[in-house]
Structures are given as C-alpha cells and as structure tokens.
N, C-alpha and C positions, 0 to 999 in steps of 0.2 A: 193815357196810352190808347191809342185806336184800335178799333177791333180787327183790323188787318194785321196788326203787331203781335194781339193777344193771340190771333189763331197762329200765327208764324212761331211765337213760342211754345203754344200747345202742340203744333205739328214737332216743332226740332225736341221736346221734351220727349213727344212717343218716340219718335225715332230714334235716340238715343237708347230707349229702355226697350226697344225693340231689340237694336245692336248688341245691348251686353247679354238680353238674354237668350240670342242666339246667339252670344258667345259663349255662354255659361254652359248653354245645351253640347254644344261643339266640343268643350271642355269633355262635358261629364261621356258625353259618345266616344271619346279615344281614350278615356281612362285606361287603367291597366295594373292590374299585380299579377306580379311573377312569384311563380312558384318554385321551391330548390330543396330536393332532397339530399341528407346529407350524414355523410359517416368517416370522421376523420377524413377531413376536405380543408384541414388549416391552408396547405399550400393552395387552394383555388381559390376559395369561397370571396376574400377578398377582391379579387379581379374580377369574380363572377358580378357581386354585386353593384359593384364601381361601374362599371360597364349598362348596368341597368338605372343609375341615378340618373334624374332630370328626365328619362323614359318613363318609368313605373312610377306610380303615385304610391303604392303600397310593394313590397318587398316579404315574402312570407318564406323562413326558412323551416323546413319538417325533418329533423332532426332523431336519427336511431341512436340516440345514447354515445354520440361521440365520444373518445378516451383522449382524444387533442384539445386546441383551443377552438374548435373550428368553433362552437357556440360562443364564447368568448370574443371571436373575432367578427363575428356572424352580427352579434349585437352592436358592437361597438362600430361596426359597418353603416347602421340604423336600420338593419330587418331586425323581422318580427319573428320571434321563433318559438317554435315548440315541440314537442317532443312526443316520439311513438314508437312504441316497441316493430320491428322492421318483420314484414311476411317475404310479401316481395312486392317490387317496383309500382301497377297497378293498384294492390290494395293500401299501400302507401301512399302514392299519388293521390288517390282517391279519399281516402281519410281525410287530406290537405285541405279538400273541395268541400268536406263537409262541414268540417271544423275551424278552419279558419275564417275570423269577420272579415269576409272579404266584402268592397263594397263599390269595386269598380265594376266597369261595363264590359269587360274584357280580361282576360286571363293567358299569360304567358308561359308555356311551358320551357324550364331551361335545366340546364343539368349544371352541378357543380366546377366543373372544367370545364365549362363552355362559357363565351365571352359573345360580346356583341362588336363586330368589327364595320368601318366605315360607317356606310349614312344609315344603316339599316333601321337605329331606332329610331331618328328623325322623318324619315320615309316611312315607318309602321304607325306613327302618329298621325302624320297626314292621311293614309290610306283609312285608316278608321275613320279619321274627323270626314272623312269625303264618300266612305263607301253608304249606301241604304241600306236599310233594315230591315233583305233580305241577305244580305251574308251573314254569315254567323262564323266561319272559319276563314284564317288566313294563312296559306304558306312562305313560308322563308326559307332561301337557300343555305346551305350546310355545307362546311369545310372541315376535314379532320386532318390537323396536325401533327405529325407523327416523329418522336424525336427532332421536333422541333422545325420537319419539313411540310408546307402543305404536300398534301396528296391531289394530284392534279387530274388523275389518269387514273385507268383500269376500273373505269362505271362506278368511281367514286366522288367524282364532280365535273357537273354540280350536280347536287341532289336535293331534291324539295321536299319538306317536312311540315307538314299542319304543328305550328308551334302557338299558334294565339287562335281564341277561339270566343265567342260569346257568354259572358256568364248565365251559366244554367242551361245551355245548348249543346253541352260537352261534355264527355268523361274520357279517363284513359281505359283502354282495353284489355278486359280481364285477362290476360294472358301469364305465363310463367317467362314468356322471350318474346321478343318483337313485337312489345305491347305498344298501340297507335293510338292517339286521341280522334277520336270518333267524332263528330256532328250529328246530334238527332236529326236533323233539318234546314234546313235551308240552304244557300249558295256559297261557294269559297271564292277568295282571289288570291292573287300570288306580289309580293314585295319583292322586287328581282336587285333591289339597294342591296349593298352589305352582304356580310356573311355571319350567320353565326357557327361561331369557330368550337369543336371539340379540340382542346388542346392538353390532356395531362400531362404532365410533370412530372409524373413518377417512373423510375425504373423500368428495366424488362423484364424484375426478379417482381414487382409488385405487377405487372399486367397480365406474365403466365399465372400467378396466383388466382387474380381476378377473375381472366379467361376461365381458366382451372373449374372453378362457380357459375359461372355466364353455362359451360359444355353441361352440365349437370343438370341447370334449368332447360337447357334448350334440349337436352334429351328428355327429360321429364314433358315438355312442349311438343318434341315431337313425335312421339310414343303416342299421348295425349291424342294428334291429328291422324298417324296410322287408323288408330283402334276405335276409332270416332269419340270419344269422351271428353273433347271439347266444346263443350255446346256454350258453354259461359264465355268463351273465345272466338264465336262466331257473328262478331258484331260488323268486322272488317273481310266482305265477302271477296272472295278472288276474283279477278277479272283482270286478264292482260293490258285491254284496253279502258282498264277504269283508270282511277286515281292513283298515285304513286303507291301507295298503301296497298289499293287492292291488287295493281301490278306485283309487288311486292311477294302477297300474299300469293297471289298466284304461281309464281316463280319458288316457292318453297315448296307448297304442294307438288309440285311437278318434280323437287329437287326430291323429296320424301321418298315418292314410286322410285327414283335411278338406287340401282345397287348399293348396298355397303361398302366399306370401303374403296369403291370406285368413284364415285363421286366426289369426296375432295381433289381427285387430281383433276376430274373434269371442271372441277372450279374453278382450282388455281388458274390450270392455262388458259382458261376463257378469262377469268379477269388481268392476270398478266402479260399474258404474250395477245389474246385475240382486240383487245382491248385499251393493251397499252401501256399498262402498271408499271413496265421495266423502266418509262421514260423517267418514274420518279428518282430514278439511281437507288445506291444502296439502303437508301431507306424505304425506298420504295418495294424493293425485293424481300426486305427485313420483314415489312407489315404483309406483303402477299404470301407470303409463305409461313409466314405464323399465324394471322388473320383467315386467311384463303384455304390454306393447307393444315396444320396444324392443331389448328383449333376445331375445324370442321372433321379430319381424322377423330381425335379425342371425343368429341361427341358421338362418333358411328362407335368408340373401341367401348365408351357406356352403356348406347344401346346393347350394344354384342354383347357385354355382362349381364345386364338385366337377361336379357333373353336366354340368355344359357343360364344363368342361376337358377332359372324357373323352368328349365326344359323346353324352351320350347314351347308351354301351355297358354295360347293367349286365354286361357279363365283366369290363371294362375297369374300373367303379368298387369292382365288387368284389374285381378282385387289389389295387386301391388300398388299401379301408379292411382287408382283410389283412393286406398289408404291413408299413401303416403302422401298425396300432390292435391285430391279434391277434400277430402272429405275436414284437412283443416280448416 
C-alpha cells in the first residue's frame, strides 16, 4: 500500500469519527425530558405522553397520589414516575427538577391535557440541534380547546409560552397562580411550528369545580401582590414591553389597582366583544363568560370575604394570608 493511500485512509477514518461525534454532540444538544404533573389525569395522560414519544428521550411523570389508573396508565405509556404529596403547582414542579435523574440537555414543561400538535416536536428538535449556547430558553405557541373548539380569538391566540428551557438554567415561579418558568440567563427563541394544545375532557361540573380552586389561589395570589408579601414571586418582573410573561405580569398588576367587582365586566368585554371572542360561536361565549366573567367575579367575591371577615384590618389580613399561604 502506498503512503498516498495510507494517509487517504487515515484522512477518511478522522473524518468519519469527526462526523459521528458531532453527531453524537447534536444528539445529546437537543435531548429533552418532559415533565407532567398529575392527579387523576386517566383520560389525558395517555395522549399527553404519545404525543411526546420519538420527541423526549426521557418522559418524567410527578404524580399527587392519583385515586384512577392515571400511574398505571402513566407507566405502561413508558414514563417514569413518581410521587409527591401536592402543595401547589411551583413547588411541585420544582420538586420534579430536583428529584428526578434527569439527564438530558433540555427540559419540557407540559401539562397533563396538553398534547403536541403538528411539526412542533420535529421543529423543537432541530431549533435545539441548531441554536448556540447562549439560549437557554425556548417559546412555543399555545392553543386552548374548549369543548372541543379551538379558541381562535379574544387575545387567546396565539400565545407564546417559555415551555423548554435549559437543564439547570431554569425553574418554575414560586407563585400560588400564574406561576412562569423563569431563565436565570442567557437568550430565548421562539418555535412558531405546531401548537401545543390544552385540551381537557372533562365536564363543565369538573372545570367550575377546578376553577372553584384556581379563584382561591388566585385570591390568595393576589392579596399576596396588593399587600406586598410576595417577594418569593418576584422573579418575573412586570413590564409591558418585555417578555410575554412580564407583559403578562404587568397587565395583572394594573388589573389588581381597577375596582372590585368592576373589573371582570371590564375583562370580559375587552376580551369578547374588543377583541373578538364572540367569533369563536357558542363556545366561545361559554369560555368568555365563565373564564373572563365568572371566574374572575369569584375571585373579587373571596377577596371581599377575606377583607370583611377581618374588618377591614390589613394587620389582620395580613397575619392571615401568612399564616395560611407563606409560612407553609
């Protein structure tokens, strides 16, 4: 063999082991496990997690003592699961992050009735395999399903959501309501492929139930930002012109200061009639006025309990939402 040969195969031999192991890098750079907490979720959890197969390398369900099969159906699915007594959503979430041998490079936040629709998880592959290692956060667009209609209209789509984030770059926000995953640092982009879809299943007698819980925390939440005694919740700072989040954030504080009971009708028609909502038809009026109206009424008619059970005395409602909301 001549030595033009030998190097011609010393050359194609590097470059061969050059190729796999910037393929093996490529690989492990758009890893991913997803995260799924979960509480009698039988009817989802299967869609949820089908929908993440051949996406997610690793599947982690965190489980509050379901009384269904959801765990039963959860494993037999091939996530990994395990189980925690339920505070609320943040410190739950966050337990997930600590606890679970997670070992990919990226982390998925999804919720039990949420699905992956279209190219979204083959387009969140590639945007990882391709983004540099200054992003650490990525948003995906959100679609909420409501008896079975998307919602098109009334500033609820589309909407972008920080849902994949960098392992160890990330936590969810300590909050009791509208808790966001956070980025210590570095740059986000946005996956504009696909939707992921919130879509339950259940009833209107199982979401005013839910809702019924969601009003309680969110009064507890926003009692909390009145009286200033959320400082563990101040990770996602307000700003109109920031991030969807801190837009977000901002838009509630400003929602906080408008009147009592005045303010869900100013919600409602701003997102139904200024916005659009009506165009979803009768399901669309169904979720604005339960959603928009209703549910945000119910939270002002809490506050108004609290505040009158105690007189009136912010010392008084403040050793209350202490007691009862921090100091667990």
């Amino acid at each position: 063999m001549s030595v033009i040969n030998q190097i011609r195969i010393s050359l194609s031999g590097l470059i061969n082991r050059i190729k796999t192991s910037t393929s093996i890098e490529a690989i492990m750079n758009n890893s991913i496990a997803a995260i799924i907490l979960t509480y009698n979720e039988e009817k989802h959890i299967s869609r949820c997690i089908n929908s993440l197969k051949n996406i997610c390398e690793e599947i982690f369900v965190i489980d509050s003592f379901s009384k269904d099969r959801t765990v039963e159906i959860a494993k037999e699915a091939g996530a990994q699961v395990y189980q925690n007594p339920w505070k609320n959503y943040a410190t739950q979430f966050n337990w997930g992050l600590k606890n679970c041998p997670i070992t990919t490079e990226w982390i998925w936040r999804i919720d039990a009735d949420e699905f992956l629709e279209g190219n979204l998880g083959p387009a969140m592959k590639k945007a990882l395999a391709e983004c540099n290692n200054e992003v650490n956060g990525v948003y995906v667009r959100k679609r909420i399903d409501f008896m079975g209609k998307p919602l098109l209209h009334g500033g609820w789509y589309p909407s972008y959501h920080l849902k994949v984030w960098r392992r160890g770059h990330g936590e969810c926000e300590n909050r009791w309501m509208d808790e966001h995953i956070r980025i210590f640092s570095g740059t986000t982009i946005t996956v504009e492929e696909g939707n992921q879809v919130d879509a339950n299943l259940n009833d209107l007698t199982w979401w005013t139930e839910k809702h019924n819980g969601y009003a309680t925390r969110e009064m507890a939440d926003m009692l909390m930002m009145e009286y200033g005694l959320d400082d563990r919740g101040k990770e996602v700072q307000a700003k109109f012109w920031g991030t969807e989040e801190q837009r977000k954030r901002w838009l509630k504080v400003k929602y906080i200061k408008a009147p009592l009971f005045l303010r869900p009708f100013i919600n409602f028609n701003i997102r139904y009639i200024l916005k659009g909502g009506f165009l979803d038809g009768k399901e669309g009026f169904i979720w604005h006025f339960l959603q928009g109206f209703w549910y945000r009424f119910l939270v002002d008619a809490k506050i108004y309990e609290i505040k009158k059970r105690f007189g009136w005395n912010d010392k008084r409602i403040k050793a209350f939402i202490k007691e009862t909301y921090l100091d667990k």
